[in-house]
Z-matrix of the N, CA and C atoms (Angstrom, degrees):
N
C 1 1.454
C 2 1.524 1 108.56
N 3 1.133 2 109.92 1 159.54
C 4 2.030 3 121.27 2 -160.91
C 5 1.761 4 79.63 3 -99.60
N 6 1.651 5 114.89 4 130.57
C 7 1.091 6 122.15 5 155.11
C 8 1.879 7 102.50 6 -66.73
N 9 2.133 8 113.90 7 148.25
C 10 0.795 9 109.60 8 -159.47
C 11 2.054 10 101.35 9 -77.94
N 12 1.464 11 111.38 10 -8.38
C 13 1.342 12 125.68 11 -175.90
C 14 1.409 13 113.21 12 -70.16
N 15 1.513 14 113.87 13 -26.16
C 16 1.332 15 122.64 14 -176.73
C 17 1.163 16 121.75 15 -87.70
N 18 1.704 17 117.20 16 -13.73
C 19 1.541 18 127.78 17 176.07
C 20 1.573 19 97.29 18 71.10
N 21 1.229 20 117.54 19 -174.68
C 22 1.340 21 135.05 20 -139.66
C 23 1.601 22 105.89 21 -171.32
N 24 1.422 23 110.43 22 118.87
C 25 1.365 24 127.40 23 179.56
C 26 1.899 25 101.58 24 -66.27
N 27 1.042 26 127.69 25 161.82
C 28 1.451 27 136.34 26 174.92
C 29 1.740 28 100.51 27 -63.42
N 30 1.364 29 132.28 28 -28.62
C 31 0.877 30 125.97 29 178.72
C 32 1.544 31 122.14 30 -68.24
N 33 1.671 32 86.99 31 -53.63
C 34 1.734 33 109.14 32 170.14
C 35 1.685 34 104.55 33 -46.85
N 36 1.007 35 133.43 34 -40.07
C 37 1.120 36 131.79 35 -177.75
C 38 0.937 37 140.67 36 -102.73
N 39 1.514 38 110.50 37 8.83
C 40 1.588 39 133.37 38 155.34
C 41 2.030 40 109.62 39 -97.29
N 42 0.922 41 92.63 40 -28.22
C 43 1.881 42 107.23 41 165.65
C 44 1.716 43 97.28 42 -60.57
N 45 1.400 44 97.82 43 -74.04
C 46 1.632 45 94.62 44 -166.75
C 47 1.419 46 121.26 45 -35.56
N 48 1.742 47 103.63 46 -68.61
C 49 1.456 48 131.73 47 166.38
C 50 1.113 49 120.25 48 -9.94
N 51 1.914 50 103.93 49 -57.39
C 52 1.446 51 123.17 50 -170.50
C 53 1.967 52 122.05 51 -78.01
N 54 1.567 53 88.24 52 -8.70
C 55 1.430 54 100.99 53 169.04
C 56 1.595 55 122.28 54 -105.51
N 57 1.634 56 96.02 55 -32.97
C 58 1.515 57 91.73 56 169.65
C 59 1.721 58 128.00 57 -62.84
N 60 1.623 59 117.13 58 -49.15
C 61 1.072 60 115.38 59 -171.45
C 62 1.115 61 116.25 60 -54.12
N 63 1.335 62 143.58 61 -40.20
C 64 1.330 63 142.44 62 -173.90
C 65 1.777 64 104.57 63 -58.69
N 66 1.263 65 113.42 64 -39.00
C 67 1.514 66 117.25 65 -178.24
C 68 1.238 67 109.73 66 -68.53
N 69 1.446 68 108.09 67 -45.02
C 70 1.732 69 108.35 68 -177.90
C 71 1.663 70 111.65 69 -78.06
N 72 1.194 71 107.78 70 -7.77
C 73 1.585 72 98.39 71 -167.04
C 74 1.842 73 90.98 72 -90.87
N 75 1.872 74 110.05 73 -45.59
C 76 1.282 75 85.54 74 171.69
C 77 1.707 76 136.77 75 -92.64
N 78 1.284 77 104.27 76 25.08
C 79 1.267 78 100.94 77 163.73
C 80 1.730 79 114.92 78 -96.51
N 81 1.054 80 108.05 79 -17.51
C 82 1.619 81 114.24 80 -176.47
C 83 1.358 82 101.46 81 -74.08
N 84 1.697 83 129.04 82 -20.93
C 85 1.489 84 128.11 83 -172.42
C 86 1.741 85 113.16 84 -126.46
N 87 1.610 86 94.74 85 25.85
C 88 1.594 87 124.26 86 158.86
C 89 1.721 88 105.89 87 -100.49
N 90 1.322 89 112.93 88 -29.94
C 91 1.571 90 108.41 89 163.95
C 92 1.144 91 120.35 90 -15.60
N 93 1.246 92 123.29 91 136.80
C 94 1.890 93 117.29 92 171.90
C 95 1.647 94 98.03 93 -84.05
N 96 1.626 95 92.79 94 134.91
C 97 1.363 96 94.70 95 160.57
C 98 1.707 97 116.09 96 -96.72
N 99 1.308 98 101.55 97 156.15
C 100 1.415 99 113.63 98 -165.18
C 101 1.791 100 98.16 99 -81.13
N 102 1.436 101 106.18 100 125.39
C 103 1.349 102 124.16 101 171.32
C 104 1.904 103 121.17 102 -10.95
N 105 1.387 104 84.02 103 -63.51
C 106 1.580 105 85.47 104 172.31
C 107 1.388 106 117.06 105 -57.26
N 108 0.748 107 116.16 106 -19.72
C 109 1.829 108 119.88 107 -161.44
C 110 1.773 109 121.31 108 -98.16
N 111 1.429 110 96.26 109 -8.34
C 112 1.776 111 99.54 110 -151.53
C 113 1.499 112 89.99 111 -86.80
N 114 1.307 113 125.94 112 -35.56
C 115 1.475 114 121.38 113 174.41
C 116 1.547 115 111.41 114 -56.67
N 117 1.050 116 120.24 115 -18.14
C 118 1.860 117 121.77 116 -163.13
C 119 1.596 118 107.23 117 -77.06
N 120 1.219 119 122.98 118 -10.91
C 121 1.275 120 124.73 119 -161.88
C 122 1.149 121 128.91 120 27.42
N 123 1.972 122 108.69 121 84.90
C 124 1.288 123 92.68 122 -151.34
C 125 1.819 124 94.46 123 -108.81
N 126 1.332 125 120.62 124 162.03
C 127 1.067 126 117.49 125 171.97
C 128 1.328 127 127.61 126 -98.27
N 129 1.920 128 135.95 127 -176.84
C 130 1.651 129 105.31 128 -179.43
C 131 1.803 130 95.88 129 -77.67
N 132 0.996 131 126.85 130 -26.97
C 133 1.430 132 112.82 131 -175.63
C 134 1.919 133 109.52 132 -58.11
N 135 0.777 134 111.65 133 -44.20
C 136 1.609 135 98.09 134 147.14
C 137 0.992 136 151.64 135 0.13
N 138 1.524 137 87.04 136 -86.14
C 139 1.506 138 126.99 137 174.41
C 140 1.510 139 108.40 138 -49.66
N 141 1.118 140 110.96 139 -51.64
C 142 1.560 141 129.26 140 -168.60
C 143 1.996 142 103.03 141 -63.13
N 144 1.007 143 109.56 142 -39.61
C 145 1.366 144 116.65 143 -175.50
C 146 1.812 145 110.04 144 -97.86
N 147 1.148 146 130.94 145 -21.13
C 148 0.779 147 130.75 146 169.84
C 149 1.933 148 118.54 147 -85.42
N 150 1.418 149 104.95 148 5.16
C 151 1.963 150 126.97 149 -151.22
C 152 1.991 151 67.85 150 -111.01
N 153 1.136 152 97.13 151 -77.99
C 154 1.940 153 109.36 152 -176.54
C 155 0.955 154 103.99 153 -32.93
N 156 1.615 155 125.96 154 -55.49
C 157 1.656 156 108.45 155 171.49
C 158 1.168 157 153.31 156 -98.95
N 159 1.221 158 90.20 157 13.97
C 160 1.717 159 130.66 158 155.42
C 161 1.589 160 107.42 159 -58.23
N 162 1.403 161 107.84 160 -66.93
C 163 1.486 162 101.97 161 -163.57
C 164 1.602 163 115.38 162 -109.56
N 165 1.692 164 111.83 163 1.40
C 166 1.277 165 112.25 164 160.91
C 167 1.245 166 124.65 165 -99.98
N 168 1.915 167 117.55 166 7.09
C 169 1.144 168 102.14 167 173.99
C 170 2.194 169 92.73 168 87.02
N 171 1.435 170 94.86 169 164.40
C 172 1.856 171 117.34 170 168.04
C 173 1.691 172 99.69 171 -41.26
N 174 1.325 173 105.97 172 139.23
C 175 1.697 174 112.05 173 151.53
C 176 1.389 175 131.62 174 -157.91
N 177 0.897 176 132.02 175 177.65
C 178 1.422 177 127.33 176 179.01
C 179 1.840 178 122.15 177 -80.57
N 180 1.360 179 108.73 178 134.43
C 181 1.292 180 105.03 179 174.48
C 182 1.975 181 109.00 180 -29.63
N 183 1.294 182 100.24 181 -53.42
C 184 1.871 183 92.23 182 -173.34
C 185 1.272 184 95.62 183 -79.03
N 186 0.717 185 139.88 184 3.57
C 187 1.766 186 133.78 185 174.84
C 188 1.854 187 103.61 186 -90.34
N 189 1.358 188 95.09 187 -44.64
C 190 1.961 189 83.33 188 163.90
C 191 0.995 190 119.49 189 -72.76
N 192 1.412 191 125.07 190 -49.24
C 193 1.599 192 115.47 191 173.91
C 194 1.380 193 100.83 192 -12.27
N 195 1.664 194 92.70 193 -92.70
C 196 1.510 195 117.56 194 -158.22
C 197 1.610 196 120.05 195 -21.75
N 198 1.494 197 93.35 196 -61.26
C 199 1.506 198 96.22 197 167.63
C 200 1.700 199 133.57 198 -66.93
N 201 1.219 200 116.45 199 -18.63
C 202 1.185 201 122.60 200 162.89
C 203 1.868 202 116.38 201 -87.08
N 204 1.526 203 108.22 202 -29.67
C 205 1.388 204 103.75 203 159.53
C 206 1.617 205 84.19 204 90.63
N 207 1.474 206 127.30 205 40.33
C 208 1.786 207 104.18 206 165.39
C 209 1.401 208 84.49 207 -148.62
N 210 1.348 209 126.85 208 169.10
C 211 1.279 210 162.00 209 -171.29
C 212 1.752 211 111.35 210 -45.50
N 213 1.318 212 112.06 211 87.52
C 214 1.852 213 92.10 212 172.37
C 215 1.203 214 142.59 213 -11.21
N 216 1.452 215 103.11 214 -41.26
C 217 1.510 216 115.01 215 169.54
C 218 1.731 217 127.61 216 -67.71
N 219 1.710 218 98.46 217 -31.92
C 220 1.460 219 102.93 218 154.84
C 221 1.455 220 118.18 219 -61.06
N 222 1.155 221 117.54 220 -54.20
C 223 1.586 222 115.14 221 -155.46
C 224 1.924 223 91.08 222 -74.40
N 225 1.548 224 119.53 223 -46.18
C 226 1.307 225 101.53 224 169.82
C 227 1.829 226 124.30 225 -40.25
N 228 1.480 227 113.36 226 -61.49
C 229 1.556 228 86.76 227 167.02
C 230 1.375 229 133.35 228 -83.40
N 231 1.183 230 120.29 229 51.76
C 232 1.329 231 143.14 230 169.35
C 233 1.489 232 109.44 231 -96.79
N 234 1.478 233 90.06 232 -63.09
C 235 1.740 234 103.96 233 -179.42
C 236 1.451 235 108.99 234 -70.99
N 237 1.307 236 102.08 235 -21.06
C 238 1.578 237 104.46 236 -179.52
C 239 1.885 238 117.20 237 -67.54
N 240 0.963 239 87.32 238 -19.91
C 241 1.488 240 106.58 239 -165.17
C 242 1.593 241 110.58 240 -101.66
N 243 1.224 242 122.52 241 -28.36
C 244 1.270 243 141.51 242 178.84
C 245 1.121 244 110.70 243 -86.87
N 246 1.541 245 111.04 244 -48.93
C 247 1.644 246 105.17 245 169.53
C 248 1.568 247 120.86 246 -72.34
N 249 1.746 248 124.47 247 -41.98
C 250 1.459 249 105.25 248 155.92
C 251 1.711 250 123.39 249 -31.89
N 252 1.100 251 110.42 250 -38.60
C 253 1.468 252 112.25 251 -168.74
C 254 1.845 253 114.92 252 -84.93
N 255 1.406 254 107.08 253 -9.77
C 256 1.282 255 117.80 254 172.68
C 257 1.305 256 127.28 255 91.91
N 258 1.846 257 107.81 256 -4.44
C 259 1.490 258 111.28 257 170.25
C 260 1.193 259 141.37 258 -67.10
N 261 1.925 260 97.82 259 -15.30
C 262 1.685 261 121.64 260 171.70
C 263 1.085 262 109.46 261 -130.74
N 264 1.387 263 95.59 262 171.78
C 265 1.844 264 117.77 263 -150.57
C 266 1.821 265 80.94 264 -117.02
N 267 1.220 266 115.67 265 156.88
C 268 1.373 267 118.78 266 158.53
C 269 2.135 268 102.72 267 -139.46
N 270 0.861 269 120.12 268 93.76
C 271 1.821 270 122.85 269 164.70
C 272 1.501 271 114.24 270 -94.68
N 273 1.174 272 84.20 271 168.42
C 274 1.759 273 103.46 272 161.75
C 275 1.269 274 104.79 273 -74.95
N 276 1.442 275 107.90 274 131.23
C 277 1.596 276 106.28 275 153.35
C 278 1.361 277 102.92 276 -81.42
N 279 1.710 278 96.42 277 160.13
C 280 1.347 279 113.20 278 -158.86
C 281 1.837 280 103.54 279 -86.99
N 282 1.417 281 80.45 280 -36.15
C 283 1.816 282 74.22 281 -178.03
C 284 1.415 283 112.55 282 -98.84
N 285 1.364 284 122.12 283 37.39
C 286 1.182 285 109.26 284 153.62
C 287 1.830 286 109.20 285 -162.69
N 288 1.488 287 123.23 286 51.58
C 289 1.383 288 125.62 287 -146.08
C 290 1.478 289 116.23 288 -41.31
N 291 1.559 290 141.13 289 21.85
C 292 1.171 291 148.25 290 -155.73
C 293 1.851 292 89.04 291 -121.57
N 294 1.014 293 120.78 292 -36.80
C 295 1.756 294 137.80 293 -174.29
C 296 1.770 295 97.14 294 -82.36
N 297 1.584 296 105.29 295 146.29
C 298 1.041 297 105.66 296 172.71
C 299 1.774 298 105.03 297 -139.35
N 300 0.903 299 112.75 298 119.03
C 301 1.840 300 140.26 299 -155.45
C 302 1.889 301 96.06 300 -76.55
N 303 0.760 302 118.90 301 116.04
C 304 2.058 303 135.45 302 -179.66
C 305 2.082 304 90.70 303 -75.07
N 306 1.252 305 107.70 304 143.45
C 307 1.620 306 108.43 305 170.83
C 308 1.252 307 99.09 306 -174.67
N 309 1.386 308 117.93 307 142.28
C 310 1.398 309 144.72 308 170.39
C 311 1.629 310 99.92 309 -55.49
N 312 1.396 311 90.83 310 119.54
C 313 2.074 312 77.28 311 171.88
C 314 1.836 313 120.63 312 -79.67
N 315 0.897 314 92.58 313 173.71
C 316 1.669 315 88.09 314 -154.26
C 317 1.870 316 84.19 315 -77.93
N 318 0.708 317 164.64 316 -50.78
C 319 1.472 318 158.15 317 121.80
C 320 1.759 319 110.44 318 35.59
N 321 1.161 320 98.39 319 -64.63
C 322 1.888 321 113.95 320 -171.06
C 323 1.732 322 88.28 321 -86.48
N 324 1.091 323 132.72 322 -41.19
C 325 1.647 324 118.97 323 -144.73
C 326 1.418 325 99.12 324 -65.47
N 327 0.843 326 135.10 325 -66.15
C 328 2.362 327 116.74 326 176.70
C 329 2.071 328 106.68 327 -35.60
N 330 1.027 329 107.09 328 -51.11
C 331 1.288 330 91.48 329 -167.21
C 332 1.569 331 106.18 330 -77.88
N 333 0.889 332 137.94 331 -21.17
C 334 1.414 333 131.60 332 -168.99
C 335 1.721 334 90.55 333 -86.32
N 336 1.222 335 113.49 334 -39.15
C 337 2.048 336 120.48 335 -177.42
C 338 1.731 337 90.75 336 -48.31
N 339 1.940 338 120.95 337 -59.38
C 340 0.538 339 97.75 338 -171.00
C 341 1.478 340 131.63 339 -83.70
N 342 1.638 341 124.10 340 11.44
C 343 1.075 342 104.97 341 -159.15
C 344 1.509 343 93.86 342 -110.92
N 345 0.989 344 126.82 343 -0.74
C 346 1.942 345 140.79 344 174.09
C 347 1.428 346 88.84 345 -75.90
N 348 1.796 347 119.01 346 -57.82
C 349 1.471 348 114.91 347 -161.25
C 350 1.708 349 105.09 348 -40.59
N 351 1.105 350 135.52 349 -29.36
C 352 1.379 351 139.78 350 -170.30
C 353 1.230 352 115.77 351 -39.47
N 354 1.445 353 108.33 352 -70.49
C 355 1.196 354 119.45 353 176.42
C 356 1.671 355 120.31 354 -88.92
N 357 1.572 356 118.82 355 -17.42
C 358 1.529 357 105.86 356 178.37
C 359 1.276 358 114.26 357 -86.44
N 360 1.571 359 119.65 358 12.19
C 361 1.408 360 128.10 359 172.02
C 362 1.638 361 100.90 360 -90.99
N 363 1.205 362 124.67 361 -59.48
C 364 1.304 363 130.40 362 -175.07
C 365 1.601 364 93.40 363 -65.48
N 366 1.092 365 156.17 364 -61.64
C 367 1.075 366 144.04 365 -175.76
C 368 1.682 367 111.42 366 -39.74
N 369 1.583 368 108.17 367 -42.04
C 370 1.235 369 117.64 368 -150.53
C 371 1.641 370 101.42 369 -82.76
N 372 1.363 371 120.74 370 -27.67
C 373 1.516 372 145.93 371 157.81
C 374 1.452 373 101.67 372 -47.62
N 375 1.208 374 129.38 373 -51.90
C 376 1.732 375 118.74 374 -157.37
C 377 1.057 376 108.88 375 -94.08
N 378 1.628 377 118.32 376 -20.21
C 379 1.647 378 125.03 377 -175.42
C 380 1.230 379 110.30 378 -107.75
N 381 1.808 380 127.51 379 19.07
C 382 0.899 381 110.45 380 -167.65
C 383 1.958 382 103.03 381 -97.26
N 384 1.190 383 104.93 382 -12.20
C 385 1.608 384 110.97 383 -179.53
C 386 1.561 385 111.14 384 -100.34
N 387 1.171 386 100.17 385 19.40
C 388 1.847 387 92.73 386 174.49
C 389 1.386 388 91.42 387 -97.28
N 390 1.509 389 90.70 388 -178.24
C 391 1.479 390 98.21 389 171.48
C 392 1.715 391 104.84 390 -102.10
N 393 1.056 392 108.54 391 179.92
C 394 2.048 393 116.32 392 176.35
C 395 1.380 394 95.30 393 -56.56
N 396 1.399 395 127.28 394 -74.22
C 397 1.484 396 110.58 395 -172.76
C 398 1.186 397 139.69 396 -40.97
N 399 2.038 398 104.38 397 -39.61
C 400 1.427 399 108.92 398 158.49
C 401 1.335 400 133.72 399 -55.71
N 402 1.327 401 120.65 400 -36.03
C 403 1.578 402 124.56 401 161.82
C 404 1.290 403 119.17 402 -58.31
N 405 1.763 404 114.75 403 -46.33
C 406 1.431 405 92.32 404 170.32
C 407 1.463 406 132.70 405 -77.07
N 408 1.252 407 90.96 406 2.08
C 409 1.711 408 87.63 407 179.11
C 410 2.178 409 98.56 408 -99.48
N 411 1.073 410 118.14 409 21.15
C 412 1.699 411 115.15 410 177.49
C 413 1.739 412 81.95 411 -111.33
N 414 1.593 413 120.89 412 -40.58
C 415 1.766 414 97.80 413 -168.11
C 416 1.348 415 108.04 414 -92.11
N 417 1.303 416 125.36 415 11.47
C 418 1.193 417 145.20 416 173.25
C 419 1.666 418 113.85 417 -78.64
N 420 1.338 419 103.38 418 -49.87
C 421 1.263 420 127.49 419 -173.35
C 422 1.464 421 113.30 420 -71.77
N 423 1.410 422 111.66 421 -52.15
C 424 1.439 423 138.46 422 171.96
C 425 1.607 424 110.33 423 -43.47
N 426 1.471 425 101.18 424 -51.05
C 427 1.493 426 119.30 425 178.43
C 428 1.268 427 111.31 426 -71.98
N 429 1.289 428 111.42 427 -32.61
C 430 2.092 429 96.67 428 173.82
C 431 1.004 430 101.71 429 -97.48
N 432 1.153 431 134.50 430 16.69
C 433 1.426 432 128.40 431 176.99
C 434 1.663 433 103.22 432 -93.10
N 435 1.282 434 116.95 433 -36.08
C 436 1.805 435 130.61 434 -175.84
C 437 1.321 436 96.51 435 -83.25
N 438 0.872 437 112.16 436 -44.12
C 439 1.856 438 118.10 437 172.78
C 440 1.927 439 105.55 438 -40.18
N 441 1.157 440 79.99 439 -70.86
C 442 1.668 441 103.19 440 -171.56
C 443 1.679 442 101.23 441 -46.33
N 444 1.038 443 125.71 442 -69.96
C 445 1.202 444 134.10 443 -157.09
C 446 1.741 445 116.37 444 -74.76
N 447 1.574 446 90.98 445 -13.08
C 448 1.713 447 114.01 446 167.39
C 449 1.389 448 114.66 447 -65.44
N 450 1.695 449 98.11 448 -31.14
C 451 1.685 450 109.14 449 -155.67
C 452 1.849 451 87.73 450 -84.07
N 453 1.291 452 109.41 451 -25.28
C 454 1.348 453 98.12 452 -168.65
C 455 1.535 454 116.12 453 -84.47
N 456 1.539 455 115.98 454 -0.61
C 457 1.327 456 127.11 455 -152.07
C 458 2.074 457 88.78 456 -80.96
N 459 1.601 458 106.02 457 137.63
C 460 1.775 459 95.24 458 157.17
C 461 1.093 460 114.81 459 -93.63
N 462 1.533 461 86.07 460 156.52
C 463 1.526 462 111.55 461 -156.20
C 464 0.747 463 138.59 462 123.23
């Protein structure tokens, strides 16, 4: 292993990379899921939209898109599917009654708190001694990294 003082050639760090993610991806989906939840079959695309409305609070079908970056019509049968199952709320927004506002039902909201807490604690542990620049340059990194591997996807 490359001491972290000695730096790391682009190779060294496509070696590492290429060994870590597989470990981190399956330990992040060794997480316990919370009781209520394990029947729901939930997937990580889910996860991802249910994380958004965790920590942004209610939003609009195009308001998930956006933030998830896929097609309204996806994230609609998402919610479509989530709300048959009772984990989301669908209302009127108030300020505009034509809009209809996405929300965790108060039912799911502890277990989903706790089942995100998993990883935004351990996240919150490793980033807590960098500095701001160093973090933005790990979600920076993270992000051309999904980028990158998008570009390679067919299709």
């Amino acid at each position: 292993m490359v001491n972290d003082a000695d730096g790391m050639t682009s190779q060294q760090a496509v070696r590492s990379m290429l060994l870590l993610m597989p470990r981190l991806v399956g330990r992040a989906k060794r997480l316990p899921v919370p009781e209520p939840l394990r029947t729901l079959d939930l997937a990580p695309r889910h996860l991802s939209l249910l994380a958004y409305l965790q920590y942004d609070g209610p939003l609009t079908v195009s308001g998930l898109a956006e933030r998830l970056e896929v097609a309204p019509t996806t994230v609609s049968l998402m919610v479509g599917d989530l709300s048959r199952r009772g984990v989301l709320t669908r209302e009127e927004d108030d300020a505009d009654r034509r809009r209809r506002v996405v929300a965790i039902a108060p039912r799911y909201a502890e277990p989903i708190r706790e089942w995100l807490s998993g990883s935004a604690l351990a996240w919150a542990e490793v980033l807590a001694d960098l500095t701001p620049a160093e973090r933005a340059t790990i979600v920076r990194t993270m992000r051309a990294y999904e980028t990158a591997l998008g570009r390679r996807m067919p299709g």
